[in-house]
N, C-alpha and C positions, 0 to 999 in steps of 0.2 A: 221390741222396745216400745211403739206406739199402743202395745196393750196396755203397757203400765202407765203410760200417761191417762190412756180412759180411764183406767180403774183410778186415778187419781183425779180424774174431773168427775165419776159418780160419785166417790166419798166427799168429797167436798160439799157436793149438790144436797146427799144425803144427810148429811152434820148440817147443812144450815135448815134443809126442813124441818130438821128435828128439833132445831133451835127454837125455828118459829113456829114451831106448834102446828105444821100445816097435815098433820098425820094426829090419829087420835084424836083424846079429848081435848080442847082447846078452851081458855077464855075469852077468844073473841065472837066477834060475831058472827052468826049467819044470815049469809045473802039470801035472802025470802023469794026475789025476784027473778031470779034466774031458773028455778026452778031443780037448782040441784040440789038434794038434800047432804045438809051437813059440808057443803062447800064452808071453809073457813074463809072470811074476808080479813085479810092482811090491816092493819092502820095505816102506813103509809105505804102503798103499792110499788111509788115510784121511786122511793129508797130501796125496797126493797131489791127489787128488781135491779137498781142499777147498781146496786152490791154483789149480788149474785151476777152478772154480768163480769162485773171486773175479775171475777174468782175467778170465771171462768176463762177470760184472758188471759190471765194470769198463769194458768196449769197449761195454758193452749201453748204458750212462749217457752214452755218446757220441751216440748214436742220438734222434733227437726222439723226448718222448714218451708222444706219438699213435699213435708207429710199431708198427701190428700183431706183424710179427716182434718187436720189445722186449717187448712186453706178455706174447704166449704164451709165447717164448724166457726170460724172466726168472721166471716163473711156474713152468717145468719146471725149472729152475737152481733156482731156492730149494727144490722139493720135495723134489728130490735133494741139496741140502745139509743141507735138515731130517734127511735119512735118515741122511746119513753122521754125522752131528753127535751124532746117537739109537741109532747102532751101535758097539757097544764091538766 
């Protein structure tokens, strides 16, 4: 049972990068400074992010929950949305 809920928090994850262009060719920009080539930079990071956060809450709350992966996985999801939340 907790397979299928992963496999429903990678397709999720998978459908919104494909959304946003973060694979392939993209129209937005690249980050020059980091030195990674061809990294795509996002236009609003912190939307972003805290969109894809909430999905992921959201597929997590499908999950019984006992369920270890839930517990640690929903623990590092909230840290990182405290941070984006706390970063102007």
């Amino acid at each position: 049972m907790p397979a299928r809920h992963l496999i429903e928090v990678f397709r999720l994850l998978s459908v919104e990068v494909r959304r946003l262009g973060w694979l392939g060719s993209s129209p937005m920009l690249l980050l020059q400074t980091t030195g990674l080539t061809g990294l795509a930079v996002a236009n609003n990071p912190h939307h972003t992010l805290t969109v894809l956060y909430g999905k992921i809450l959201r597929a997590l709350q499908k999950m019984p929950s006992s369920a270890a992966y839930r517990k640690y996985t929903e623990e590092i999801v909230n840290e990182r949305a405290h941070i984006v939340k706390n970063v102007s």
